[in-house]
Phi, psi and omega in degrees: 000126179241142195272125154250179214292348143339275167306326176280339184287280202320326171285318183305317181293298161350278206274336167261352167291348163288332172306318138344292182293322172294347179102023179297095161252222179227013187289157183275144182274090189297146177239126186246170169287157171297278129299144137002141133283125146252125156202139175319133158333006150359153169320334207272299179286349162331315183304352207246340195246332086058117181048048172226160176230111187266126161284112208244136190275339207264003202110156146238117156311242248317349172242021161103343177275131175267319182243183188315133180241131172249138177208120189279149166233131181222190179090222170236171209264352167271022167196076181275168184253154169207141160231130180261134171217162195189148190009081143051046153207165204214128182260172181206126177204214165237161167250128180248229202191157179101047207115204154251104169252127183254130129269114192275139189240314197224165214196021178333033173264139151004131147340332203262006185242085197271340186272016182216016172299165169267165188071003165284142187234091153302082184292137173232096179214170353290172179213087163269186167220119160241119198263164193250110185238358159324121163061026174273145150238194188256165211104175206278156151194159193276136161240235201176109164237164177216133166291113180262137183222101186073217143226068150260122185253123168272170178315133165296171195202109163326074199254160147259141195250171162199127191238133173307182162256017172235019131101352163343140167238123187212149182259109179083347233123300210276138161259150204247019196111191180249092177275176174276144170251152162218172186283163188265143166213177171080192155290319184287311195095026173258153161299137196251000000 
């Protein structure tokens, strides 16, 4: 095919307005997390929930409550205390791992709440942290985790996340995983 310098201009003005048109720039192409972060409850990660109080509006089934439950975590997060409360009674124990196992040492609920009795041992799982790292980049930035309990989801809760640049995810200090970057595209600014 032979070009004269015309025809080479017009095509080359061609290819960048397709370019142009595709969101083709000279802009640097930002990278992002791929997804959410989950990790399990843990001693480690415990450090990041330790004097915060998460809030579940509908209940946790898995420890017998049906309306808003609120539940503290205090102490230290490798044998932390909690105390729950819901329609105006309320419990206390420790909390271990391996899941979440709640021990009630003290109580006022009703009889008819056997998972909230004292001396009741309670397994919960899963029991997770799920952080909102969608469309994160790396460096500090303000987020959101919510404590899973069963299948109960809590209220968000305002955290700082960090994320390295070999993708680290960290809370506090603690680390909570790893992510994937993908480049931002779109409206969301997620990778497609």
């Amino acid at each position: 095919m032979h070009f004269n310098k015309i025809s080479l201009a017009a095509s080359l003005f061609g290819c960048g307005v397709l370019l142009a048109a595709c969101g083709g720039d000279s802009t640097p192409s930002k990278t992002v997390a791929s997804a959410d972060t989950t990790a399990a409850v843990t001693a480690s990660t415990a450090q990041a929930m330790v004097n915060k109080s998460f809030s579940f509006d509908s209940g946790v089934s898995a420890l017998g409550t049906t309306s808003a439950t609120t539940i503290a975590l205090s102490g230290s997060s490798a044998n932390p205390d909690f105390s729950l409360s819901s329609g105006g009674f309320g419990a206390k124990g420790g909390m271990t791992y391996g899941s979440c196992i709640f021990k009630i040492t003290q109580s006022n609920f009703p009889a008819t709440f056997t998972k909230l009795q004292v001396g009741a041992t309670t397994e919960v799982k899963p029991c997770d942290l799920k952080l909102a790292t969608a469309g994160l980049t790396t460096g500090s930035s303000n987020s959101f985790v919510k404590w899973i309990l069963g299948n109960a989801s809590s209220i968000s809760l305002g955290v700082t996340v960090t994320i390295s640049e070999s993708g680290v995810v960290t809370v506090s200090g603690t680390p909570f995983g790893t992510i994937t970057f993908v480049i931002a595209t779109g409206a969301t600014g997620l990778g497609g």
